[in-house]
C-alpha positions in Angstrom: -29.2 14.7 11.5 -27.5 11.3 11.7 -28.0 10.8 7.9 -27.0 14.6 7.0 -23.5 13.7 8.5 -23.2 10.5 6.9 -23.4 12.0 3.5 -21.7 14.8 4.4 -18.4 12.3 5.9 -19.2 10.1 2.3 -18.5 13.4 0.6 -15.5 14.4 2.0 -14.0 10.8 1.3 -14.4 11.0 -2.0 -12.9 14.5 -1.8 -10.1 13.1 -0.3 -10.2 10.0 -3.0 -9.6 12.3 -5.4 -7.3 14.4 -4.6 -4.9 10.9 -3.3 -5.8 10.1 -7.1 -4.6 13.6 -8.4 -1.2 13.3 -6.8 -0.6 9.6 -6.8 2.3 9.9 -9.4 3.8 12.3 -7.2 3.5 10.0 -4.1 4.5 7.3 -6.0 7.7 9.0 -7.0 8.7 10.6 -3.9 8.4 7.8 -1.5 5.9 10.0 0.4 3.8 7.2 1.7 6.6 4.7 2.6 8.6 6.0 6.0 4.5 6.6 7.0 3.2 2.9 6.8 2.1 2.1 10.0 1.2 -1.9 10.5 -1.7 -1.7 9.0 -2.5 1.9 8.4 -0.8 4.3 5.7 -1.0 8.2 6.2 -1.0 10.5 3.3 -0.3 14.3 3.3 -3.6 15.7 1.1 -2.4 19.3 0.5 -5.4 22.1 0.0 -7.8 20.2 2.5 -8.7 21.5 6.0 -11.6 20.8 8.3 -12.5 23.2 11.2 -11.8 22.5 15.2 -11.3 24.3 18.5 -7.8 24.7 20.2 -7.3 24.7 23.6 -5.2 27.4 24.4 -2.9 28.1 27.7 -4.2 29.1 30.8 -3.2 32.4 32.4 -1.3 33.4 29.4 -2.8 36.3 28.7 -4.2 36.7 24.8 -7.0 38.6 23.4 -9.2 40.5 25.6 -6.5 40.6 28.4 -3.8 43.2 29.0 -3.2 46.3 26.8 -3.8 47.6 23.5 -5.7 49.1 21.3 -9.4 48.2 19.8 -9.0 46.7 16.6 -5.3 45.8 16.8 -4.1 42.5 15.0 -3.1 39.8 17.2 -1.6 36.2 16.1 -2.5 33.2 18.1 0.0 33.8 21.3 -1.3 37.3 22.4 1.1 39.4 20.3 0.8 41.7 17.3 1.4 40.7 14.0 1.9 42.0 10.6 -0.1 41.3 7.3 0.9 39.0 5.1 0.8 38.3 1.5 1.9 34.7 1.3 -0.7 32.0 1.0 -0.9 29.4 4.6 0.2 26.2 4.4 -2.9 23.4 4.4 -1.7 20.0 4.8 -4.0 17.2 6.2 -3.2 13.5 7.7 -5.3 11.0 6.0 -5.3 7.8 7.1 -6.3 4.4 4.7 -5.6 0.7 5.3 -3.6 -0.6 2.3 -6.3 -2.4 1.1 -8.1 0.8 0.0 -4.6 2.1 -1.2 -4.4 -1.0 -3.5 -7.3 0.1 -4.3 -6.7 3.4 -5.6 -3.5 2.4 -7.1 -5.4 -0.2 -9.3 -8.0 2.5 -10.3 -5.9 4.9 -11.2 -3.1 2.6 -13.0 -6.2 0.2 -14.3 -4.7 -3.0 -13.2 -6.8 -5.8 -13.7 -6.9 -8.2 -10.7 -5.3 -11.1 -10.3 -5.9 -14.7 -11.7 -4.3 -16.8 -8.8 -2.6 -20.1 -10.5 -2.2 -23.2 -9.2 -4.2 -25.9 -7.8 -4.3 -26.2 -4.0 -5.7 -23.4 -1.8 -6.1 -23.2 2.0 -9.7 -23.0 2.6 -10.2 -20.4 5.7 -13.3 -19.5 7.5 -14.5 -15.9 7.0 -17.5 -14.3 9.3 -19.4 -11.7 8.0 -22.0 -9.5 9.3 -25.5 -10.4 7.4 -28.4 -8.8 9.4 -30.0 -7.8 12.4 -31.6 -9.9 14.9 -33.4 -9.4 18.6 -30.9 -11.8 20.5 -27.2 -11.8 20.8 -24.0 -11.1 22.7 -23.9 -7.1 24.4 -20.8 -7.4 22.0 -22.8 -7.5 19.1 -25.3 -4.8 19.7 -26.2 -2.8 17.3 -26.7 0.7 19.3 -28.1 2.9 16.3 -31.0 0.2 15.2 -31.2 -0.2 19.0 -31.7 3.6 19.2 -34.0 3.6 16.6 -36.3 0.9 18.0 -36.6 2.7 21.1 -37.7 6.2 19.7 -40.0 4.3 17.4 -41.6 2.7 20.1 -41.9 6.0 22.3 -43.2 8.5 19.5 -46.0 5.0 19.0 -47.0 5.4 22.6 -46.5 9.0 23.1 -44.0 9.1 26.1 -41.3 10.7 23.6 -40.7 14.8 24.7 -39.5 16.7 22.1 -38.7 19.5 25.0 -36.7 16.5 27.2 -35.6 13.9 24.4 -34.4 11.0 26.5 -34.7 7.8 24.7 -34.5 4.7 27.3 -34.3 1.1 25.1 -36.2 -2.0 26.5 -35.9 -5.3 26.2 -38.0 -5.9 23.2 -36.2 -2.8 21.5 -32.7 -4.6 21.2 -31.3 -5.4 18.2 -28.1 -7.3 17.4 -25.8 -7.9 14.6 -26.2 -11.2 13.0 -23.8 -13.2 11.5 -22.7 -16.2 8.4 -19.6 -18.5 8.6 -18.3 -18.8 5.2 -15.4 -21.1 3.8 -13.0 -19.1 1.7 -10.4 -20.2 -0.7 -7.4 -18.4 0.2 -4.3 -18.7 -2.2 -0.8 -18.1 -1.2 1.5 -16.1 -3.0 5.5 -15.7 -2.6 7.0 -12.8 -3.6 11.0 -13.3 -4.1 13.3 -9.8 -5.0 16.5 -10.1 -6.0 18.7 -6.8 -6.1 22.4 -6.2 -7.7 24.1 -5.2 -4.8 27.6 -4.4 -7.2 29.7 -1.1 -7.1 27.7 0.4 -10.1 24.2 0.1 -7.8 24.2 3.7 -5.6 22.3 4.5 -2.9 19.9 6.3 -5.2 19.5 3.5 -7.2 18.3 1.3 -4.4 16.2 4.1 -3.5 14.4 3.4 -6.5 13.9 -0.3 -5.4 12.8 0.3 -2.1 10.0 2.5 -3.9 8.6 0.6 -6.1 8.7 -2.6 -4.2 6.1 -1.4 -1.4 3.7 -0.8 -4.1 4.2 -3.9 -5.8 3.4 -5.6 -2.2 0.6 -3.6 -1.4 -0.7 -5.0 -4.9 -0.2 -7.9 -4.3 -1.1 -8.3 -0.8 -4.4 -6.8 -2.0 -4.9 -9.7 -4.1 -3.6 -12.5 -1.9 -4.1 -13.2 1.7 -1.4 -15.7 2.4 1.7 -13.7 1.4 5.2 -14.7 2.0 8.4 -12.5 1.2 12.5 -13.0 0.6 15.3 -11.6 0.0 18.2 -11.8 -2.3 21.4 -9.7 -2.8 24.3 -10.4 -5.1 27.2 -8.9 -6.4 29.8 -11.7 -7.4 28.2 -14.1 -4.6 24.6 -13.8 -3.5 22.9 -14.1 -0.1 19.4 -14.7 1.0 18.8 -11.7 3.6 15.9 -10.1 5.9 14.5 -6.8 4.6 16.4 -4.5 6.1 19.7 -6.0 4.8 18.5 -5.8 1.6 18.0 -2.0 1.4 20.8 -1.1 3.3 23.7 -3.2 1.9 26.7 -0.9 1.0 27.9 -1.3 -3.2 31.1 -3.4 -3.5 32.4 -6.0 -5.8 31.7 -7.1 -9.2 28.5 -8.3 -10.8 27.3 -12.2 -11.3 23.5 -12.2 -11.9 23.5 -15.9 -12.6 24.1 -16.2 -8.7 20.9 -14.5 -7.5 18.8 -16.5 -9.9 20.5 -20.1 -9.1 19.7 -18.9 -5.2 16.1 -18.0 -6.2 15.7 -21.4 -7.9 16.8 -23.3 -4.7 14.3 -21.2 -2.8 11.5 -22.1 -4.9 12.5 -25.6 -5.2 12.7 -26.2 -1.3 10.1 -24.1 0.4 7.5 -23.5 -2.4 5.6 -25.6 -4.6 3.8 -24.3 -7.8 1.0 -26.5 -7.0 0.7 -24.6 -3.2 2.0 -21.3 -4.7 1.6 -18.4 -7.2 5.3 -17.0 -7.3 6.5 -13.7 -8.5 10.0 -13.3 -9.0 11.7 -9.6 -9.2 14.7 -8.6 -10.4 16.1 -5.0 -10.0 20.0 -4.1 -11.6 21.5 -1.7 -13.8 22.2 -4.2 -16.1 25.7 -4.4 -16.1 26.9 -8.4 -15.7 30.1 -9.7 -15.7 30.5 -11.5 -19.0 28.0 -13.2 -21.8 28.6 -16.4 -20.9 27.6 -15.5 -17.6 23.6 -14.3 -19.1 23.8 -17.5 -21.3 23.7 -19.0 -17.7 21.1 -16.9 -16.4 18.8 -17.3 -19.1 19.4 -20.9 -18.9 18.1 -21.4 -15.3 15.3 -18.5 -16.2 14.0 -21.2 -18.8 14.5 -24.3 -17.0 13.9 -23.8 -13.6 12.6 -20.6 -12.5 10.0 -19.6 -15.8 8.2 -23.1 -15.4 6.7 -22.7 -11.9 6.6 -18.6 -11.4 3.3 -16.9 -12.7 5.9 -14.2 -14.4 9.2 -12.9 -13.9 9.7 -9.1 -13.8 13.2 -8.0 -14.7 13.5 -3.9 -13.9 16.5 -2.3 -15.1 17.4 0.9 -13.0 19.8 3.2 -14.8 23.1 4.0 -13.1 26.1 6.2 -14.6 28.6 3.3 -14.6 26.1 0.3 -15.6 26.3 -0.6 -19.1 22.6 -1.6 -19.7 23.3 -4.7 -22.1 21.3 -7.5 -19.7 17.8 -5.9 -21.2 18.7 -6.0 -24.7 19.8 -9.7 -24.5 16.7 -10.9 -22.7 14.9 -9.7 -25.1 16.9 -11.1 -28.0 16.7 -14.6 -26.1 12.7 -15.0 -24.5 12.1 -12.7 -28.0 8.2 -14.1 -27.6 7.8 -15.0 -24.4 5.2 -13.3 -22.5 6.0 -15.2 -19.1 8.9 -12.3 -18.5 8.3 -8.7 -18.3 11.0 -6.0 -18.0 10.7 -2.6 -17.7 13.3 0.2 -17.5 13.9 2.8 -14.7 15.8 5.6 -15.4 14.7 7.4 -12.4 12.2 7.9 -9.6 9.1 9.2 -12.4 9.8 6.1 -13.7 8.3 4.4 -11.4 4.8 4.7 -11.6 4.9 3.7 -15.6 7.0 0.8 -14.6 4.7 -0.6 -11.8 2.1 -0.6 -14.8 4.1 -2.2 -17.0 5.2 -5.4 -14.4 1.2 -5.3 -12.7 -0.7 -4.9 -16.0 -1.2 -8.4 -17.1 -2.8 -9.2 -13.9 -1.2 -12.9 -14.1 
């Protein structure tokens, strides 16, 4: 019986596997997933999907069987008649995965090859994992189901088990606890810097788009990387290193310097992050409208110099807005023409998104 559910429960996940994998784009390009993410824990909507259960319903409330009426009559869940319908029930269920297995799914489904971390030092951490089974251990550790299993083993042997009265009492000798290894793991870190054009031509949908497709480029990268650090940057003329929350609700205002937010990302890196301790990955989200040439001479300048040097790549997204003019893509491309250390990708809107996460995670650098 144990076994029967355990492949039944091993269906129904990948049931619900598939059908997180049938909508993905969707969830990608709605934001579905994001005002859901829990600490740990990410619930998903799977529509179509519905398992069976009992409600409790209200005492002395009256419903079926209570009160008048006629036999046969139609009753909805509250006691009271109801008329048919012809409209199909809504279906939705709450699936919850840790953002591991979302990673997961998201690198299945987009193919993205994992991760080669760069650099040469790595903190070395000490993993435990369960191996085995032994007979002593900590009452924490016991395992009840091999413990069960001993137990009736032993009883059916000796022929004190009653089918008609099936109480199974474990002895001494029929404990069984999980064993365990301590391993040293190399665990690279990783920093993760965005930078966002915060100037009048950015709107709020815009940022929107931002917000998106930054939580799955963390839980990518997360996935690949236990020792993850985040910041900030804003800019519009001037530009600010900010938490979060600041960054994504910033008001538009002011005119655009890019070379600003990259300058400030170069500090950053120079001061709290080492390419020999670090595998860094610079974003950069605007609608491409800067203030002057001269100005993305600049930018390009510190790209090659300072920032290109010590980041594993630099992704550069360009989210289209009606009053941005779109000409910072075209000249990165004339400048780092073969260079394969930056990546851009435009976003012209929110089904954009999921081709663009491809485009920036596909190298698997």
């Amino acid at each position: 019986m144990v076994l029967s559910i355990e492949e039944d429960q091993n269906r129904f996940k990948k049931i619900i596997r598939g059908k997180i994998k049938q909508n993905l784009r969707k969830y990608i390009s709605q934001g579905e997933l994001i005002g859901k993410k829990g600490k740990e824990l990410v619930s998903i909507p799977i529509p179509q999907i519905e398992l069976p259960k009992f409600k409790y319903g209200k005492t002395d409330s009256g419903g079926i069987g209570q009160g008048d009426g006629e036999k046969g009559q139609p009753v909805d869940g509250d006691g009271q008649t109801s008329t048919a319908g012809n409209q199909p029930g809504q279906h939705i269920r709450e699936v919850e995965l840790t953002l591991d297995e979302l990673a997961e799914i998201l690198g299945e489904e987009l193919e993205l090859p994992k991760i080669e971390p760069r650099g040469k030092k790595e903190i070395i951490t000490q993993s435990d994992k369960y191996t085995g089974i032994r007979r002593t251990g900590p009452e924490s550790l016991r395992h009840f189901k091999r413990t069960y299993r001993e137990a009736l083993k032993r009883q059916i042997i000796s022929r004190d088990f009653n089918p008609d009265k099936p109480i199974i009492i474990p002895i001494k000798e029929d404990l069984r606890y999980r064993s365990w290894k301590t391993t040293k793991l190399p665990q690279s870190n990783a920093v993760i810097i965005y930078m966002m054009d915060v100037s009048g031509s950015m709107w709020d949908e815009q940022k929107e788009i931002v917000r998106i497709e930054s939580f799955w480029i963390d839980t990518w990268l997360r996935a690949n990387y236990k020792g993850i650090q985040t910041r900030y940057i804003i800019h519009d003329a001037i530009a600010h290193e900010v938490d979060r929350d600041t960054f994504f609700s910033t008001k538009e205002s002011g005119g655009t310097v890019i070379s600003s937010a990259y300058e400030m990302c170069a500090q950053i890196l120079e001061r709290d992050f080492p390419p020999e301790e670090w595998n860094i990955y610079p974003f950069h989200f605007s609608d491409g409208d800067n203030w002057s040439k001269e100005d993305n001479q600049l930018c390009f300048k510190i790209l090659e110099e300072n920032i290109l040097p010590v980041a594993n790549m630099f992704c550069y997204g360009q989210v289209e807005s009606a009053y941005g003019s779109g000409q910072f893509l075209d000249d990165i491309h004339s400048y780092f023409e073969e260079n394969d250390s930056i990546i851009t990708s435009i976003i012209p809107d929110r089904d954009a998104i999921y081709e663009s996460i491809k485009e920036f995670l596909g190298k698997g650098k």
